[in-house]
TIZAGU-241221 format. One record per residue: chain; residue number from 0; residue in three letters; x, y, z of N, C-alpha, C, CB in turn. Coordinates in nm, 4 decimals. Each point is the difference from the previous one (the first is absolute). Glycine has a CB too. Layout:
REM residues N
  chain  resi  resn      n_px      n_py      n_pz     ca_px     ca_py     ca_pz      c_px      c_py      c_pz     cb_px     cb_py     cb_pz
      A   NUM   ala         X         Y         Z         X         Y         Z         X         Y         Z         X         Y         Z
...
END
This chain:
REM residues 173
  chain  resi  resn      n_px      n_py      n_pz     ca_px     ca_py     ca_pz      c_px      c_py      c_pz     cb_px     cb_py     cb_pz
      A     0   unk   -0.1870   -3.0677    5.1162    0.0257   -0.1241   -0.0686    0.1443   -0.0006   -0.0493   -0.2431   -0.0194   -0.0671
      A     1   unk    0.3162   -0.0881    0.1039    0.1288   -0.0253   -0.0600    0.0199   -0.0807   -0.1534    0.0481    0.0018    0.2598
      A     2   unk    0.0082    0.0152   -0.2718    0.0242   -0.0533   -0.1763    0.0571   -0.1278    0.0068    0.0592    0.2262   -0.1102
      A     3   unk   -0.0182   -0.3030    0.1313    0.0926   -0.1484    0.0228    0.0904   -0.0534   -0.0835   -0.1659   -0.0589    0.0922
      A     4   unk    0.1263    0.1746   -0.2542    0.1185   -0.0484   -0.0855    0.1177    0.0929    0.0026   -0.1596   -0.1102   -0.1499
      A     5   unk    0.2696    0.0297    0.1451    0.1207    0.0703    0.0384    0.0816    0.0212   -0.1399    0.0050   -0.1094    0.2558
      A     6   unk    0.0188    0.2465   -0.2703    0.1029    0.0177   -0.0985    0.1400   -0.0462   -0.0496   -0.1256    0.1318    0.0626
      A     7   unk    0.1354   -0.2999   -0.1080    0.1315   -0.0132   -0.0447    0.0890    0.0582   -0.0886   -0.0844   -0.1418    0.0598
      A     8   unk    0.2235    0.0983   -0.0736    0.0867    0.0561   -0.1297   -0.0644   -0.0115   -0.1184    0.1959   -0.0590    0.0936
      A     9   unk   -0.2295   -0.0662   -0.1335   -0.0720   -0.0273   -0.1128   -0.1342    0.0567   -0.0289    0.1241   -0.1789    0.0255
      A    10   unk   -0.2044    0.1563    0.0768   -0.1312    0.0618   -0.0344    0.0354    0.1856   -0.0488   -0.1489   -0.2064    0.2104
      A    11   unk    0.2301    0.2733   -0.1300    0.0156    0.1117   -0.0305    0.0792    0.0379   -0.1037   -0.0523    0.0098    0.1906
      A    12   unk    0.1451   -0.0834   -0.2430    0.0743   -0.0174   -0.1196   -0.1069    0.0026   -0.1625    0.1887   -0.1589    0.1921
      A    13   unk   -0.3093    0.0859   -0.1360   -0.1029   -0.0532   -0.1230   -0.0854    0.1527    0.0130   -0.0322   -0.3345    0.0283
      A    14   unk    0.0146    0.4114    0.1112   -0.1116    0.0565   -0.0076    0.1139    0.1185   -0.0501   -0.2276   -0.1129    0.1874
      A    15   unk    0.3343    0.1520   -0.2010    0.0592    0.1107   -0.0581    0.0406   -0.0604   -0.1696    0.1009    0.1112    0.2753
      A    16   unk   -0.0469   -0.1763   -0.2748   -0.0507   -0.0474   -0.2133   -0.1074    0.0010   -0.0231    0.1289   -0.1552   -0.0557
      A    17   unk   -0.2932    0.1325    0.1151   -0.0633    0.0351    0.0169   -0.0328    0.1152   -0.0856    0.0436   -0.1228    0.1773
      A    18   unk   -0.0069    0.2313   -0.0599   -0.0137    0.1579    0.0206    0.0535    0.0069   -0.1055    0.0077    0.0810    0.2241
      A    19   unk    0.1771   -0.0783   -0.2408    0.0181    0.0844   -0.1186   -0.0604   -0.0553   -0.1490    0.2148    0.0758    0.1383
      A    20   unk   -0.2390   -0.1798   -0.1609   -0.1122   -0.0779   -0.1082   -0.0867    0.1456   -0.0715   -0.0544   -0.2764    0.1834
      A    21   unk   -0.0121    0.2579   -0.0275   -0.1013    0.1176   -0.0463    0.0016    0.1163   -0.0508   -0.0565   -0.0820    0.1217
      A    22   unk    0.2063    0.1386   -0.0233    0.0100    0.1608   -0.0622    0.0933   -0.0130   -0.0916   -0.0476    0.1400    0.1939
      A    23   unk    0.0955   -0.2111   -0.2436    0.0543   -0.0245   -0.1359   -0.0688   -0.0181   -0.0776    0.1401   -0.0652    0.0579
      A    24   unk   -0.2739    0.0140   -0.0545   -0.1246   -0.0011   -0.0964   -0.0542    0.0785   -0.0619   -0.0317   -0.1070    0.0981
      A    25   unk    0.0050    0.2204    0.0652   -0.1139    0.0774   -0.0106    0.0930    0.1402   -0.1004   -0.1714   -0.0997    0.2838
      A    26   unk    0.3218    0.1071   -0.2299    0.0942    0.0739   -0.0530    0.0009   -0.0207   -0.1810    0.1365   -0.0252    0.2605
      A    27   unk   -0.1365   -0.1046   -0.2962    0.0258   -0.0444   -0.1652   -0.1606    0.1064   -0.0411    0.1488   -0.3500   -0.0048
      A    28   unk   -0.1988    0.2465    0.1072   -0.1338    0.1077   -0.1071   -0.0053    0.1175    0.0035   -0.1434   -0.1260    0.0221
      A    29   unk    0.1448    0.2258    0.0685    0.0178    0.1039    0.0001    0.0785    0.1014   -0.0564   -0.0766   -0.1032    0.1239
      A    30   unk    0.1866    0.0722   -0.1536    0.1368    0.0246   -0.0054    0.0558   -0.0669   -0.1238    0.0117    0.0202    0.2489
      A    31   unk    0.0104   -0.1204   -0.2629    0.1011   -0.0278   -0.0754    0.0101   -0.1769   -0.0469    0.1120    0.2334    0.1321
      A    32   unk   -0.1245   -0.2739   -0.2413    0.0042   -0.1887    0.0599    0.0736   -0.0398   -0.0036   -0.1289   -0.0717   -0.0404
      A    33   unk    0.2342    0.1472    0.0700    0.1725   -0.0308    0.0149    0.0401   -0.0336    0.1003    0.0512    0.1316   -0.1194
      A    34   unk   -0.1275   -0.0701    0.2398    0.0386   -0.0086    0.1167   -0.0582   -0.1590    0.0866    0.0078    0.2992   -0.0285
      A    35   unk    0.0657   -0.3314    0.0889   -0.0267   -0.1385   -0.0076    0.1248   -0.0005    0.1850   -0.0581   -0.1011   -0.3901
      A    36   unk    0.0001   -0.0585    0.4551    0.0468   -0.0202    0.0723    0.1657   -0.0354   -0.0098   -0.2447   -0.0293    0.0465
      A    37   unk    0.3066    0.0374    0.0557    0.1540   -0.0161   -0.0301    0.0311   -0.1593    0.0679    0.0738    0.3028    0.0185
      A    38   unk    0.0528   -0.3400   -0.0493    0.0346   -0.0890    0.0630    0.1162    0.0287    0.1369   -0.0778   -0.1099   -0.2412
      A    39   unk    0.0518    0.0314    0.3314    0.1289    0.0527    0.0898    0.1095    0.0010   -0.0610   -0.0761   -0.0748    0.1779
      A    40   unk    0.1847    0.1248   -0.1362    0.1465   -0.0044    0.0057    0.0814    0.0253    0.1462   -0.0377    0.0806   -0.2456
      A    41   unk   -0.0177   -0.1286    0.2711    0.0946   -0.0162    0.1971    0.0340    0.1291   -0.0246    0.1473   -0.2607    0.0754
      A    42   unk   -0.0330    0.2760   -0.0414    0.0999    0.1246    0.0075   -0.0576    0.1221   -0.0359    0.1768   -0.1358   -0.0534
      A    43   unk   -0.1430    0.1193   -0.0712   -0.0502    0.0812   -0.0847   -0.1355    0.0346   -0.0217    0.1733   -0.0677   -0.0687
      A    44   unk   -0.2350   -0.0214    0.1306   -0.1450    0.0898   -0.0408   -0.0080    0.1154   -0.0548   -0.0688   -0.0825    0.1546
      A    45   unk   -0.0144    0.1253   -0.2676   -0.0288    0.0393   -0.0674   -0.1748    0.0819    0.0160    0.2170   -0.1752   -0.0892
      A    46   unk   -0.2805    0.1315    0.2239   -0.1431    0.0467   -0.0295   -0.1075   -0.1552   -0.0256    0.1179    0.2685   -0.1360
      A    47   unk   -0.2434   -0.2292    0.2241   -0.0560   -0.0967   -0.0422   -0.0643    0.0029   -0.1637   -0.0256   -0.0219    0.2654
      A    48   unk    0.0170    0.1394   -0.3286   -0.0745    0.0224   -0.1319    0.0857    0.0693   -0.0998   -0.2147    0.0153    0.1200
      A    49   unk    0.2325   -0.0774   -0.1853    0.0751    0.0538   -0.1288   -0.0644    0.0533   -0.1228    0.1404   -0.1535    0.0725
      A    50   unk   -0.0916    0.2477   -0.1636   -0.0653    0.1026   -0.1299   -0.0872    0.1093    0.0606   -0.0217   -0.1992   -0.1776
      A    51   unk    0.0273    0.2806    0.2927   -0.0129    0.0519    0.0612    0.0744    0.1463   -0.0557   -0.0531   -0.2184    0.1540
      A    52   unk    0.0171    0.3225   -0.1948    0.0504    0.0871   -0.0644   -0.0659    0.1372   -0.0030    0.0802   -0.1875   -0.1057
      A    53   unk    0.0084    0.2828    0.1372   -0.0888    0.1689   -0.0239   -0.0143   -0.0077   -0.1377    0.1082    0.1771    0.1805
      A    54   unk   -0.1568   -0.1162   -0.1964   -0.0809    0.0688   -0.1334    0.1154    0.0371   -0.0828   -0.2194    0.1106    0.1156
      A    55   unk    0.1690   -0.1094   -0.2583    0.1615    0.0481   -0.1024   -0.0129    0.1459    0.0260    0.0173   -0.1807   -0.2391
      A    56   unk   -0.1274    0.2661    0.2666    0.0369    0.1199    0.0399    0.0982    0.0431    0.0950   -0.1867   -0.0006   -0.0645
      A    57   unk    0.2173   -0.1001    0.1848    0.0562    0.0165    0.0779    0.1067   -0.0471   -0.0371   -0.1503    0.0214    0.1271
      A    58   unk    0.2062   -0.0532   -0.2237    0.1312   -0.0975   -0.0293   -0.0030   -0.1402    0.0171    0.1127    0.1731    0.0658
      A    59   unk   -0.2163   -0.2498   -0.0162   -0.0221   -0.1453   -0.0289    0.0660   -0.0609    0.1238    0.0008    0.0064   -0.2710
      A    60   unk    0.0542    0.0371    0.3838    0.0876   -0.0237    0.1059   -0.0590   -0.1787    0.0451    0.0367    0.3213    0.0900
      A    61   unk    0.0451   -0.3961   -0.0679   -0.0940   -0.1077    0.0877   -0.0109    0.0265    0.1592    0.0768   -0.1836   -0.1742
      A    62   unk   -0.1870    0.0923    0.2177   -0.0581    0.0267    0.1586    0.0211   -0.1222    0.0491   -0.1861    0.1671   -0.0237
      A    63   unk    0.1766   -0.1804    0.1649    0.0638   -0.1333    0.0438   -0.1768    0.0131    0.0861    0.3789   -0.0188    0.0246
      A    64   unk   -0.4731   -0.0713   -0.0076   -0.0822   -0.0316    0.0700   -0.0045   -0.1423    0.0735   -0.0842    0.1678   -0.1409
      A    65   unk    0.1026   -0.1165    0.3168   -0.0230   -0.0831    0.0628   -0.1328   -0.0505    0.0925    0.2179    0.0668   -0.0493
      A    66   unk   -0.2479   -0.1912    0.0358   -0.1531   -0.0061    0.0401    0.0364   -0.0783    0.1424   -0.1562   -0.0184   -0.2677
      A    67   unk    0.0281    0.0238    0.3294    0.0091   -0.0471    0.1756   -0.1540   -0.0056    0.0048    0.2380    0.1397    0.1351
      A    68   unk   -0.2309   -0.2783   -0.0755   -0.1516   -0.0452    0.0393    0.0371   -0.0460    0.1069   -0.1256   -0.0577   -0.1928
      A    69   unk    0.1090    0.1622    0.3033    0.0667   -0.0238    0.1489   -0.1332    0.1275    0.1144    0.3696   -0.0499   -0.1228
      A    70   unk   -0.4010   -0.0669    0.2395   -0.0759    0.0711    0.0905    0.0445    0.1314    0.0687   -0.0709   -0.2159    0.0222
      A    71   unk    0.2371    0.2189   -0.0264    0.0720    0.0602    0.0748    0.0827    0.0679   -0.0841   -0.0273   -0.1417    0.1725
      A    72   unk   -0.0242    0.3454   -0.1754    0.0899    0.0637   -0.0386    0.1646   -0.0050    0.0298   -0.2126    0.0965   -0.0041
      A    73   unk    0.2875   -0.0818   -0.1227    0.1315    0.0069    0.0626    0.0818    0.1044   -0.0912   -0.0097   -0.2567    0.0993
      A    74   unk   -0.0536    0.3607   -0.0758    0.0937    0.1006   -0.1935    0.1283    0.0007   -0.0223   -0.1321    0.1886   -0.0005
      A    75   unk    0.1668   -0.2185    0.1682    0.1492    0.0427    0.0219    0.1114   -0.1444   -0.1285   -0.0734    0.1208    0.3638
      A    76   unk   -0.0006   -0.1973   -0.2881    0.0853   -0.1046   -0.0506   -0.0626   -0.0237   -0.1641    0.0519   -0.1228    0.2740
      A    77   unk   -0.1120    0.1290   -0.2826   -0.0652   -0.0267   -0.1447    0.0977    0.1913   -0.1029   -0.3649   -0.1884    0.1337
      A    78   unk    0.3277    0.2698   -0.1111    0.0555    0.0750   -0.0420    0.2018   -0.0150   -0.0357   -0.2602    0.1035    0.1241
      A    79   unk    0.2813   -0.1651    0.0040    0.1618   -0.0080   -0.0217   -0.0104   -0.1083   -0.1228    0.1159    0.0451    0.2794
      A    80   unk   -0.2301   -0.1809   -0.2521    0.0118   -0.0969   -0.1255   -0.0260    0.0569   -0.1441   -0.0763   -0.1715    0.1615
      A    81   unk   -0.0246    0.2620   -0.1666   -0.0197    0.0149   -0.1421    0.0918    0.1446   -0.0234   -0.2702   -0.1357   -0.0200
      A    82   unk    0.3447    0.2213    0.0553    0.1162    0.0527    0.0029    0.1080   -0.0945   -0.0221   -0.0953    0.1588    0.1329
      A    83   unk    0.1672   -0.2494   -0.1202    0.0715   -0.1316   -0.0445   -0.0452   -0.0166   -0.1181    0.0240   -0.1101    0.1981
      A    84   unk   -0.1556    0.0372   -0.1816   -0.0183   -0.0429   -0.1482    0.0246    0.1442   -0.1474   -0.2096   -0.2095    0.1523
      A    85   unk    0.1229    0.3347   -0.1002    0.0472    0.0770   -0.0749    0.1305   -0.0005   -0.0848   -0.1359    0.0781    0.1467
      A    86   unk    0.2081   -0.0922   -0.0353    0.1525    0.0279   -0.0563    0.0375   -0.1406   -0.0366    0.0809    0.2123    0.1555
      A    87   unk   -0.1281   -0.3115   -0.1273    0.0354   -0.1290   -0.1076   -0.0231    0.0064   -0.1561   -0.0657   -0.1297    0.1954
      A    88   unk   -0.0969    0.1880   -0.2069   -0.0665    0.0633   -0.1043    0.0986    0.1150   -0.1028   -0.2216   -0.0415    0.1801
      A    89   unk    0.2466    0.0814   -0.0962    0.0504    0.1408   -0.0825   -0.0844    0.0910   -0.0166    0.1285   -0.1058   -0.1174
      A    90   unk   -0.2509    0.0645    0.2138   -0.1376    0.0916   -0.0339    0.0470    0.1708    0.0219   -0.1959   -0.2195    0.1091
      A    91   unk    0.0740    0.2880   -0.1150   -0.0873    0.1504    0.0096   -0.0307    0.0131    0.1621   -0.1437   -0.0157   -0.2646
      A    92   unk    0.0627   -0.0795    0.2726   -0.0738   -0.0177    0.1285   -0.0362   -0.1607    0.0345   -0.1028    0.2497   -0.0455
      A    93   unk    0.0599   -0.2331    0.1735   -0.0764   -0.1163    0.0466   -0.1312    0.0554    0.0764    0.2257   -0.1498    0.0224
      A    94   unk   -0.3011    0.0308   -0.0046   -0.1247    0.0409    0.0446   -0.0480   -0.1635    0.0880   -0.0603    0.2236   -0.2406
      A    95   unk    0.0098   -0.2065    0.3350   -0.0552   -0.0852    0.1217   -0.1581   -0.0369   -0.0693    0.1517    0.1428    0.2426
      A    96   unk   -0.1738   -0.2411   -0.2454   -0.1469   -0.0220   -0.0396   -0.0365   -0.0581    0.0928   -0.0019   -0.0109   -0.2106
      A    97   unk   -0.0724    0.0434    0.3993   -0.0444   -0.0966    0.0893   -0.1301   -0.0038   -0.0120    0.1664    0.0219    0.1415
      A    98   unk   -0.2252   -0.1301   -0.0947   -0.1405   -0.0891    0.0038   -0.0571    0.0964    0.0640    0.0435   -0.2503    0.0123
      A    99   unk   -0.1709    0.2588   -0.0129   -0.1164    0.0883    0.0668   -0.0898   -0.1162    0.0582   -0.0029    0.2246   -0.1767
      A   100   unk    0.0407   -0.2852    0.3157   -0.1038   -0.1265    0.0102   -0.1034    0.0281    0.0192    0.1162   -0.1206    0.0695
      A   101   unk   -0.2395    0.0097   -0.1199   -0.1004    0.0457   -0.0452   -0.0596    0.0615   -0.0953    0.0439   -0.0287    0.1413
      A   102   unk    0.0559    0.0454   -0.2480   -0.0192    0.1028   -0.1068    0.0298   -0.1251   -0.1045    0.0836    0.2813    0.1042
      A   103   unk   -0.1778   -0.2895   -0.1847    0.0180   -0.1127   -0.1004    0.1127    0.0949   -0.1723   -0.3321   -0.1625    0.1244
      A   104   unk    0.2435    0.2513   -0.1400    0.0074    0.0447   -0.0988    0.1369    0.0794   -0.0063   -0.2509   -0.0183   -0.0140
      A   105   unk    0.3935   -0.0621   -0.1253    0.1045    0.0435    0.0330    0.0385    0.1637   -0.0516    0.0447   -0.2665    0.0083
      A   106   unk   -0.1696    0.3312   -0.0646    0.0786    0.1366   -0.0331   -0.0556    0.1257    0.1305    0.0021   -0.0670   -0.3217
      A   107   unk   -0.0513   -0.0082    0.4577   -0.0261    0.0688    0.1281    0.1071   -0.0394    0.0771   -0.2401    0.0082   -0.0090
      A   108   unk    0.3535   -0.0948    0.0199    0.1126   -0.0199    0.0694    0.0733    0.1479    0.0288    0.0142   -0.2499   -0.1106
      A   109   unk    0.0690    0.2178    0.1914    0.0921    0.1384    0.0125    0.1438   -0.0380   -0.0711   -0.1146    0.0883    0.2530
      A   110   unk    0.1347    0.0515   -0.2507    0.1445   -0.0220   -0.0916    0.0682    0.1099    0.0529   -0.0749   -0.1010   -0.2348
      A   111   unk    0.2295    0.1062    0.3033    0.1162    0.0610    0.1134    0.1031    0.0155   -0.0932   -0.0495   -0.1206    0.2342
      A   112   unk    0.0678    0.2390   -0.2364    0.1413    0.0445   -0.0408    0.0812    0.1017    0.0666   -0.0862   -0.0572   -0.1885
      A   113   unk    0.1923    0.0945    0.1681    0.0520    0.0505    0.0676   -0.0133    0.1459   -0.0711    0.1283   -0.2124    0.0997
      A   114   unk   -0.1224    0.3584   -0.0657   -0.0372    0.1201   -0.0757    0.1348    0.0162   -0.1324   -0.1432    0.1314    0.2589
      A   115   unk    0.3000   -0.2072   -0.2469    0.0631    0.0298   -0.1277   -0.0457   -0.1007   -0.0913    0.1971    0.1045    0.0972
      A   116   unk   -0.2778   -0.2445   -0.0446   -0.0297   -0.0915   -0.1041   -0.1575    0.0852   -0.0817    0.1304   -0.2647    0.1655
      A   117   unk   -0.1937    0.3864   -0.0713   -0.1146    0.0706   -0.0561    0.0709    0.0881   -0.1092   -0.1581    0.0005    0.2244
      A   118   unk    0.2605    0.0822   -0.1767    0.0585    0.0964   -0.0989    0.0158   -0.0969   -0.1375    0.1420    0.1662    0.1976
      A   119   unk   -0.0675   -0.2840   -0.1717    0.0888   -0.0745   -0.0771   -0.1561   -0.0339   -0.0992    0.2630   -0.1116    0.1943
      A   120   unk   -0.3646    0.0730   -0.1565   -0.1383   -0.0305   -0.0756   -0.0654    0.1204   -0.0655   -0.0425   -0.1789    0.1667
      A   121   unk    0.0398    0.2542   -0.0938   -0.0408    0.1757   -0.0538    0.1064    0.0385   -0.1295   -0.0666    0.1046    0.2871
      A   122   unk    0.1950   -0.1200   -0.2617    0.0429    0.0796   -0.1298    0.0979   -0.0812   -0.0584   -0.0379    0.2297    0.0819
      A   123   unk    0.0827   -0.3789   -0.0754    0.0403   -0.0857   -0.0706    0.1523   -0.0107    0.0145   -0.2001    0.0339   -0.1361
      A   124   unk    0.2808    0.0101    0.2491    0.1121    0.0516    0.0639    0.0176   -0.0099    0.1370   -0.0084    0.1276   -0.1630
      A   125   unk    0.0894   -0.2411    0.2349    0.0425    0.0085    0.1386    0.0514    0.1588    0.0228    0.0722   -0.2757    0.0069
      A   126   unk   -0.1323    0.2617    0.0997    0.0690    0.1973    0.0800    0.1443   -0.0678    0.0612   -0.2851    0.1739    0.1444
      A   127   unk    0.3626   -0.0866   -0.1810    0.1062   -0.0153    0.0663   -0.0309    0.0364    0.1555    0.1358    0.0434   -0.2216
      A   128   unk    0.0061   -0.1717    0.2880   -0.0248    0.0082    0.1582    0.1409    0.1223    0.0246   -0.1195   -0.3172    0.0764
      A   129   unk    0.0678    0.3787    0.0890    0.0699    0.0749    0.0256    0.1549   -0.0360   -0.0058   -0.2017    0.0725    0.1059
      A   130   unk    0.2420   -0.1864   -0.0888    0.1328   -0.0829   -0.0131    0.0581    0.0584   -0.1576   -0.0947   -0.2548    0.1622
      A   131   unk    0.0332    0.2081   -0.2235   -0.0037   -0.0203   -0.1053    0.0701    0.1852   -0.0748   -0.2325   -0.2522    0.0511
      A   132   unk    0.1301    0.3958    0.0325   -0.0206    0.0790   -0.0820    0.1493    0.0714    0.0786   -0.3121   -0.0033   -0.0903
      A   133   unk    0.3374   -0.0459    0.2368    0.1306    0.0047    0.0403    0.1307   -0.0421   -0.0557   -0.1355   -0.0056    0.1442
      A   134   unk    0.1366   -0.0978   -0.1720    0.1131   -0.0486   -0.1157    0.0059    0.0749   -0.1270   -0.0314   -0.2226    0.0789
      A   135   unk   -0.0482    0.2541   -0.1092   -0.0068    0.0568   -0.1844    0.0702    0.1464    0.0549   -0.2875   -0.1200   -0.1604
      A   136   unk    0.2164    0.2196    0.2817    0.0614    0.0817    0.0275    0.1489    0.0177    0.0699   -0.2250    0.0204   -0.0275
      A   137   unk    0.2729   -0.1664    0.0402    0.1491    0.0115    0.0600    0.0536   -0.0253   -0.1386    0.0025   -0.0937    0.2732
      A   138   unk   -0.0179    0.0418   -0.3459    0.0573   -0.0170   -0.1791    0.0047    0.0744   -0.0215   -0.0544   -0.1265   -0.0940
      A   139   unk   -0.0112    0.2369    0.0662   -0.0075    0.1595   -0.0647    0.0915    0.0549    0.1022   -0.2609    0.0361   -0.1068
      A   140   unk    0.2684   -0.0488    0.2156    0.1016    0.1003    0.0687    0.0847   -0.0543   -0.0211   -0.0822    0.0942    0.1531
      A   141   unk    0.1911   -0.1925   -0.1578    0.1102   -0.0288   -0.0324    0.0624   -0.0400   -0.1417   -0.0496   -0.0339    0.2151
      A   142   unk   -0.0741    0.0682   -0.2942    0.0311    0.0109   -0.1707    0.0182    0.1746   -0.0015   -0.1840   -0.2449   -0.1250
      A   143   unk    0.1548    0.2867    0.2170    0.0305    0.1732    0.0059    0.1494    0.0615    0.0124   -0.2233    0.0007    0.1242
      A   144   unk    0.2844   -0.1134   -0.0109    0.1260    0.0580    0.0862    0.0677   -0.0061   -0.0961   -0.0034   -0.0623    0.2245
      A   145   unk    0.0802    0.1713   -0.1809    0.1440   -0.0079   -0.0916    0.0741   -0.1291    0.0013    0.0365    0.2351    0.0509
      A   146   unk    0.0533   -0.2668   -0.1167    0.0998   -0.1408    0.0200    0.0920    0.0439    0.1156    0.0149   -0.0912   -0.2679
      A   147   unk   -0.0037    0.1825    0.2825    0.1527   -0.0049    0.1184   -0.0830   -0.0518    0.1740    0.1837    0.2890   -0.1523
      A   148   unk   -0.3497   -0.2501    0.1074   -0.0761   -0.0257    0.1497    0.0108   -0.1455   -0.0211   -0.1899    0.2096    0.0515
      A   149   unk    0.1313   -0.2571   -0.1546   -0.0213   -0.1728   -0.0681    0.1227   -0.0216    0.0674   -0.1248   -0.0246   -0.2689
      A   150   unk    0.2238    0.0298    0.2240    0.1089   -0.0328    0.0312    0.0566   -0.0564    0.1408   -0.0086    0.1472   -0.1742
      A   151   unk    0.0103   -0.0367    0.2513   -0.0144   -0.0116    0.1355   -0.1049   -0.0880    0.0945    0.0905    0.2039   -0.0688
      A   152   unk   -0.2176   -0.2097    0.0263   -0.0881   -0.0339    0.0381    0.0242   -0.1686    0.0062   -0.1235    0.2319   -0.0793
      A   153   unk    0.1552   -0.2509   -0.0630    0.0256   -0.1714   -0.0147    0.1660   -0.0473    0.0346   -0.2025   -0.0050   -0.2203
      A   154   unk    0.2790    0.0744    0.2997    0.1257   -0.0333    0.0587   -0.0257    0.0189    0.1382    0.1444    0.0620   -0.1883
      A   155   unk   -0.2216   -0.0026    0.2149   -0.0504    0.0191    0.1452   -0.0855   -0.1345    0.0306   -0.0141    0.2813   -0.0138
      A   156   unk   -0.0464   -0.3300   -0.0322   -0.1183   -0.1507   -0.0230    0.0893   -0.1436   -0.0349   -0.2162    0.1715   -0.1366
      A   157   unk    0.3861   -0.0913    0.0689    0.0039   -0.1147   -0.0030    0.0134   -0.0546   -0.1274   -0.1026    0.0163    0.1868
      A   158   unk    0.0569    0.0242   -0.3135   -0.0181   -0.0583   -0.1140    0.0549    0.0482   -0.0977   -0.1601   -0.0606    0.0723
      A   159   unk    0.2855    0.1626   -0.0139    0.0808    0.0425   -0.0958    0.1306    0.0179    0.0561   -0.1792    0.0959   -0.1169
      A   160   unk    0.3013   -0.1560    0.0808    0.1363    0.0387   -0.0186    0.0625    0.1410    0.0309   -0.0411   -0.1639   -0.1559
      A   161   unk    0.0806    0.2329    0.2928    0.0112    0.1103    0.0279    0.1320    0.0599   -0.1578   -0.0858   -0.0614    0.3400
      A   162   unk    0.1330   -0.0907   -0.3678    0.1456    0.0818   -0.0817   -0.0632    0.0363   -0.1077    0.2142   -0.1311    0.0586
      A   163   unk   -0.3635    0.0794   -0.0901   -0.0374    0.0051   -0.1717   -0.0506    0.0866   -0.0512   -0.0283   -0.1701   -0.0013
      A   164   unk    0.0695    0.2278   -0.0909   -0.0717    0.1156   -0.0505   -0.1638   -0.0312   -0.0614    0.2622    0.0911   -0.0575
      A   165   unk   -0.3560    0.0380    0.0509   -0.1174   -0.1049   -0.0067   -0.0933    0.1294   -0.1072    0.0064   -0.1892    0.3069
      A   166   unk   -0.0380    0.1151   -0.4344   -0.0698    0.0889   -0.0894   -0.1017   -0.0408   -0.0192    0.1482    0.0683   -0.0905
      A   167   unk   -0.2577    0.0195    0.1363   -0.1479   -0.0139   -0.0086   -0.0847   -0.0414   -0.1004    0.0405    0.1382    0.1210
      A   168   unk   -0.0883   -0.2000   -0.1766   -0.1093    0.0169   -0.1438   -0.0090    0.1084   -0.0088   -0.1381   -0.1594    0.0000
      A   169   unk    0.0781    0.1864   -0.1275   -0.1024    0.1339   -0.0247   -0.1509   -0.0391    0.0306    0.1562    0.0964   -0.2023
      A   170   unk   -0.2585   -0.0447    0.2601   -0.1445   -0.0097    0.0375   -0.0567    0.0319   -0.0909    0.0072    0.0342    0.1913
      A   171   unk   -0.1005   -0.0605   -0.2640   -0.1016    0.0803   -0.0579   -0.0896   -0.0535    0.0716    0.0648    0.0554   -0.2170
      A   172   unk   -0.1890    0.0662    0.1880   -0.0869   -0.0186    0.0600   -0.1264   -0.0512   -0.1066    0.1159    0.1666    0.1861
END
């Protein structure tokens, strides 16, 4: 048997306010009655649910939750969106809330994160990315060098005056 009703923009627009309605509901009660649906912001989005928060044990971090009432997995693209929104947020983490069709009841839905948005929920602290733990370790090595290497290094790059004499800060650590 075929189905004959066809999924428009709108109809699917209503059936995802809808959705997040619910797990913004089922979330207040559970959780918190702070937490409440958001409004768009184009760009910026922000998450479909706002007051969304770890625990004060954890430092109180905010979470960016994005909901999807969609037939068709897509983590890839939904993950890059609520990663965006994260960082619109200023959040901890984000978290994917997709539909379970057929599943009425919203605290049996699934919910996708990525394993640093798990760390980031587990102990109330983004893990630093390898980028990230690379840079901090090129800072420390060149807060190490002597000035006469400094020296050289940034006339060789370019960003220093071969005639100029050049006196280092002092570092503390």
């Amino acid at each position: 048997m075929t189905d004959s009703r066809k999924r428009t923009r709108s109809s699917a627009k209503a059936a995802g306010a809808r959705f997040e309605r619910t797990i913004a509901d089922y979330l207040a009660e559970q959780v918190d009655d702070r937490i409440d649906r958001r409004t768009k912001n184009g760009a910026k989005d922000r998450g479909d649910i706002g007051g969304v928060r770890l625990s004060p044990a954890l430092r109180g971090g905010r979470i960016v939750v994005e909901c999807k009432d969609s037939a068709r997995v897509q983590l890839a693209a939904w993950a890059a969106e609520a990663e965006t929104e994260r960082g619109n947020d200023d959040a901890v983490a984000a978290v994917i809330v997709h539909k379970r069709h057929g599943i009425a009841d919203p605290g049996k839905q699934w919910v996708t994160c990525t394993v640093a948005d798990l760390v980031a929920l587990l102990t109330g602290e983004r893990p630093r990315t390898a980028d990230e733990a690379a840079a901090d370790e090129w800072v420390q090595r060149m807060a190490n060098l002597p000035a006469a290497e400094v020296r050289a290094l940034l006339v060789d790059a370019g960003w220093w005056p071969a005639d100029k004499p050049f006196n280092a800060p002092e570092v503390t650590a």
